[in-house]
C-alpha positions in Angstrom: 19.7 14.9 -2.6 15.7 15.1 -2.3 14.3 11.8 -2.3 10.6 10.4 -2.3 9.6 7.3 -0.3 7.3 4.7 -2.3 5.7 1.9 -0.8 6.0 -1.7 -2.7 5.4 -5.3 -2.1 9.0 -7.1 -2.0 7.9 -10.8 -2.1 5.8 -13.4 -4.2 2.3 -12.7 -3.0 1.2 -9.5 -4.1 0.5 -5.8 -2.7 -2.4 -5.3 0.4 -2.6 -3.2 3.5 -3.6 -4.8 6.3 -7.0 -3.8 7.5 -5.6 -1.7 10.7 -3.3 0.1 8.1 -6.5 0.9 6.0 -8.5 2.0 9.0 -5.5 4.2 10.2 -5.1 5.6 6.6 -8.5 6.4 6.3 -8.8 8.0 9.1 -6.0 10.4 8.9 -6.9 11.4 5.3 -10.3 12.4 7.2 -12.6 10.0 4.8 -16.0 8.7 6.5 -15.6 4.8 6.0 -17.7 2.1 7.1 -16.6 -1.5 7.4 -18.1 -4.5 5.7 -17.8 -8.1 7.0 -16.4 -10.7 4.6 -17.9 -13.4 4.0 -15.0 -15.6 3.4 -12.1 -14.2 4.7 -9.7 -16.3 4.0 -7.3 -14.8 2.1 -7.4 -11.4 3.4 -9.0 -8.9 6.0 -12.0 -10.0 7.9 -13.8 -6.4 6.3 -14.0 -5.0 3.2 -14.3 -0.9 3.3 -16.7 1.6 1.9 -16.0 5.5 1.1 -19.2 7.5 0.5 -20.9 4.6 -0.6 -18.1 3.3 -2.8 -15.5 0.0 -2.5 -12.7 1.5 -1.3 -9.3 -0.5 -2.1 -6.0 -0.1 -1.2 -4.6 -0.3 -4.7 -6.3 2.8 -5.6 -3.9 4.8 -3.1 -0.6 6.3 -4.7 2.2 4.4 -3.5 4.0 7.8 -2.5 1.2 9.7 -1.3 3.2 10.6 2.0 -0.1 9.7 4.6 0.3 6.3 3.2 3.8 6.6 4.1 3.1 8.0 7.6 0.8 4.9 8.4 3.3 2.3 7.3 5.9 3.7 9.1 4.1 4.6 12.2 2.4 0.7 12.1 5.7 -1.0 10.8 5.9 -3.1 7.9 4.9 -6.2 9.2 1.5 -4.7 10.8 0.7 -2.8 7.6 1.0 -5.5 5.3 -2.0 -7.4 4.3 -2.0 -11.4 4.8 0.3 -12.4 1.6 1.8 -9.0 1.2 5.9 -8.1 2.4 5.9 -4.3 2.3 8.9 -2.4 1.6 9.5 1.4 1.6 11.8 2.2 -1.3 13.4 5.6 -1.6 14.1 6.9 -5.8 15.7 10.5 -6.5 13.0 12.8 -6.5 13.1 13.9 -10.2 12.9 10.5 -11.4 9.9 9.8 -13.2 8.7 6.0 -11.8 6.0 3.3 -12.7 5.6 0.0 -10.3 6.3 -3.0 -12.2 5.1 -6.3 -10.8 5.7 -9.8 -11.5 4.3 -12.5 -9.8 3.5 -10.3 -7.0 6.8 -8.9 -6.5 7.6 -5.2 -7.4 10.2 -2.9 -8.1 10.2 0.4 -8.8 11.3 1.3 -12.6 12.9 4.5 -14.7 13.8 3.7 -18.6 17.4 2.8 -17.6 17.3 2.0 -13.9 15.4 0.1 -11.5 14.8 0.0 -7.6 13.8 -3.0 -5.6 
């Protein structure tokens, strides 16, 4: 059976790369990026990133898109994931058409009359 791997958050906390997995994925879809320091960085990467003179965040990537995929499993989960996030690689039948649904940070991966988490 042909699958497709999609990339969630499994725990309370909520979905981020860390910022070595968005300097790796960046660089191997070939984008220019520069990094901003953070002000407060607290709760998350020390940089923010640009893209051609744009914000670039990590939520705008497709959780399937398979470079994203290559970086968290080349990085490992742990190393990929952003300060609150717990990444988890989920695999769905390939035909199956999916959305994310989140609660509280947590997500699973849904079909009308099944669910992955």
């Amino acid at each position: 059976m042909n699958t497709r791997k999609i990339l969630i958050n499994a725990d309370y906390g909520g979905f981020d790369l860390s910022e070595q997995a968005c300097e790796l994925y960046l660089s191997k879809k070939n984008l220019a990026f520069s990094k901003i320091p953070r002000e407060n960085p607290l709760f998350g990467n020390k940089c923010s990133f640009q893209v051609g003179g744009d914000y670039w965040s990590a939520y705008k990537v497709q959780r399937d898109d398979p470079v994203l995929i290559e970086v968290v499993e080349e990085l490992g989960l742990e190393k990929s994931a952003g300060v609150f996030a717990s990444l988890k690689i989920v695999e769905i039948p390939l035909d199956v058409e999916w959305e994310i649904f989140e609660y509280d940070g947590v997500e699973e991966i849904h079909e009308k009359k099944r669910k992955w988490s």
